[in-house]
C-alpha positions as CSV (number, residue, x, y, z in Angstrom):
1,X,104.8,-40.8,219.6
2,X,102.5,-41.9,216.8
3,X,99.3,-40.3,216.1
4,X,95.7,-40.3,214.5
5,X,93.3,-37.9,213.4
6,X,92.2,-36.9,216.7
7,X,94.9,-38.7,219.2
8,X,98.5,-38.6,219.7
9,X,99.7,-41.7,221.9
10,X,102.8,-43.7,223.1
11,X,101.2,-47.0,224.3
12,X,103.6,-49.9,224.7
13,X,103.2,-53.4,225.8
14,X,105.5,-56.0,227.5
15,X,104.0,-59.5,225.9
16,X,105.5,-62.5,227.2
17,X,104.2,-66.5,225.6
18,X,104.8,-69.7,227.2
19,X,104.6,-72.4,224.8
20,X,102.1,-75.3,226.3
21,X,103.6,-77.5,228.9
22,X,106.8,-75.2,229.1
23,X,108.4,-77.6,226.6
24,X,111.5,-76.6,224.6
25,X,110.5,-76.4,221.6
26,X,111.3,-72.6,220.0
27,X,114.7,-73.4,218.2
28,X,116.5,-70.2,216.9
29,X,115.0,-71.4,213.3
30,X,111.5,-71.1,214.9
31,X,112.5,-68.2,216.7
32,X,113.3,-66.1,213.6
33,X,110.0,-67.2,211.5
34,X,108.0,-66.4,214.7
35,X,109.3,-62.7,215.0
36,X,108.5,-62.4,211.4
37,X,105.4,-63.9,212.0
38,X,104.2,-61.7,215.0
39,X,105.6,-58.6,213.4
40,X,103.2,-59.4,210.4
41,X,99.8,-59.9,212.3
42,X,100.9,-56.9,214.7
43,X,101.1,-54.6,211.5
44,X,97.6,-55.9,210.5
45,X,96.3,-55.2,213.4
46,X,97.5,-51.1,213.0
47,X,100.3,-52.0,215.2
48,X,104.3,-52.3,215.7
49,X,106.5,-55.0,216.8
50,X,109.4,-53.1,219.0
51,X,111.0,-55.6,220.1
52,X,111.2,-59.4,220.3
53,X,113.3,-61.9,221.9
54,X,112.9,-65.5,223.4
55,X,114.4,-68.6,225.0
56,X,113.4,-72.4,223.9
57,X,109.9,-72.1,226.1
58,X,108.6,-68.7,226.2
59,X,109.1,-65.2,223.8
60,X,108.9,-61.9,224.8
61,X,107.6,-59.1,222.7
62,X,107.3,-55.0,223.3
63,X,104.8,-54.0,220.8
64,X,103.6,-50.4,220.4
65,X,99.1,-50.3,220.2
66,X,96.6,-48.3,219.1
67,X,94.6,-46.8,221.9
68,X,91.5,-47.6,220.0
69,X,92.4,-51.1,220.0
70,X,91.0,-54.3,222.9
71,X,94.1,-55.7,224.3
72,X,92.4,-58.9,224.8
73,X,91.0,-59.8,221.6
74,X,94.8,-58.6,220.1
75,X,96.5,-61.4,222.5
76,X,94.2,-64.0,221.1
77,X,94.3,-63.3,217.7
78,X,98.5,-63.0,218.2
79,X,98.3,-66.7,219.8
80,X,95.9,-68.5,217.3
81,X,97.2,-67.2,214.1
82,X,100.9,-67.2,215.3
83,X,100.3,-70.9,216.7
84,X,98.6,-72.0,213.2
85,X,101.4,-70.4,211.3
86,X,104.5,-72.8,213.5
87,X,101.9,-75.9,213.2
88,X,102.2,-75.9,209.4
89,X,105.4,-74.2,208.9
90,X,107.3,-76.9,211.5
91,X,104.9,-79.6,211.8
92,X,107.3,-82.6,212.1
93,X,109.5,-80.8,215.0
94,X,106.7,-80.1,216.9
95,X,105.3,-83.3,216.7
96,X,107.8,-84.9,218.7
97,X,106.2,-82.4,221.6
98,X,102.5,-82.3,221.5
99,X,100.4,-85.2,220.4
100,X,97.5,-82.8,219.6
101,X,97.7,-79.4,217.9
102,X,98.6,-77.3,221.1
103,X,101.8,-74.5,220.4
104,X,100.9,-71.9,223.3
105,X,99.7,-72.4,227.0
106,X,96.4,-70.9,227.6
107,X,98.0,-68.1,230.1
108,X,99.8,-65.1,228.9
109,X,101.7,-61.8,230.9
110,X,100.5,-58.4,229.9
111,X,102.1,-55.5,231.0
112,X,102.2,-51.6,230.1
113,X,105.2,-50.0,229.3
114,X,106.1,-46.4,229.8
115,X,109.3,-44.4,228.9
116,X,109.1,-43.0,232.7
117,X,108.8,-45.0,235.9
118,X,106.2,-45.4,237.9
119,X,107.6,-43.2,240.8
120,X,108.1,-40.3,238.3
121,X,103.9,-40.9,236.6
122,X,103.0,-40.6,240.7
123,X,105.3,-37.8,241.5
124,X,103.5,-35.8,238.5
125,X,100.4,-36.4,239.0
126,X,100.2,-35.3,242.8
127,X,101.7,-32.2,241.7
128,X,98.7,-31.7,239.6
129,X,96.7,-28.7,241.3
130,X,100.0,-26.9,243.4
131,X,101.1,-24.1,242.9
132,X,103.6,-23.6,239.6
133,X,106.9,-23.1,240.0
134,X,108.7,-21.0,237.9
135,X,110.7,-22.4,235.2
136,X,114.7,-21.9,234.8
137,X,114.3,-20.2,232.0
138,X,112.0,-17.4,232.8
139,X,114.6,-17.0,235.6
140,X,117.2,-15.9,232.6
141,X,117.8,-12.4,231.3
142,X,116.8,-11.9,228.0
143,X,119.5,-12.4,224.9
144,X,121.2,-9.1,224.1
């Protein structure tokens, strides 16, 4: 849980990248400066990078927001800036892939993440306005 003046929140995000064309071009060098990379601009942006992980065409990250924040300006910002960041840093590897300063595809997989599941979240929230049951430990005696 992290929390604000007037909020406490658990948001989390599954964030999956496919680099343009689906080309293999994240080597595990790439890979490591790019988690450093996205971990930066997520901490500029108020916030964390949870997790990260990737294969040679795509990356997966489970970052945790700030509900004040718009998810869709965050995604862009995470693709220019972390694309512009490879382009300069590995310029002569990528190169060989893309004739013109590309890095990321255009499309991008946005998901919310929640320590529950689904069936749980729905479970709860049709309970909302029964009757309450009576907990297991108001069922206790008292500690002599």
């Amino acid at each position: 849980m992290m929390s604000a003046s007037h909020a406490v929140y658990s948001l989390r995000l599954h964030i999956v990248f496919v680099t343009k064309y689906r080309r293999k071009t994240l080597t595990p060098a790439l890979l490591d400066v790019l988690r450093d990379a996205f971990a930066e601009i997520l901490t500029d942006w108020r916030c964390t990078l949870i997790e990260f992980g990737g294969e040679a065409d795509h990356v997966h990250l489970l970052v945790g927001i700030h509900p004040a924040l718009n998810i869709s300006r965050l995604i862009n910002n995470l693709k220019s800036a972390s694309s512009r960041r490879m382009r300069n840093r590995f310029a002569p590897h990528l190169a060989k892939f893309y004739w013109k300063p590309y890095f990321w595809h255009r499309a991008d997989y946005v998901g919310s993440v929640g320590g529950t599941s689904l069936e749980t979240v729905k479970r709860y929230v049709e309970a909302q306005g029964t009757k309450e049951k009576p907990r297991k430990a108001a069922n206790r005696p008292p500690p002599a």
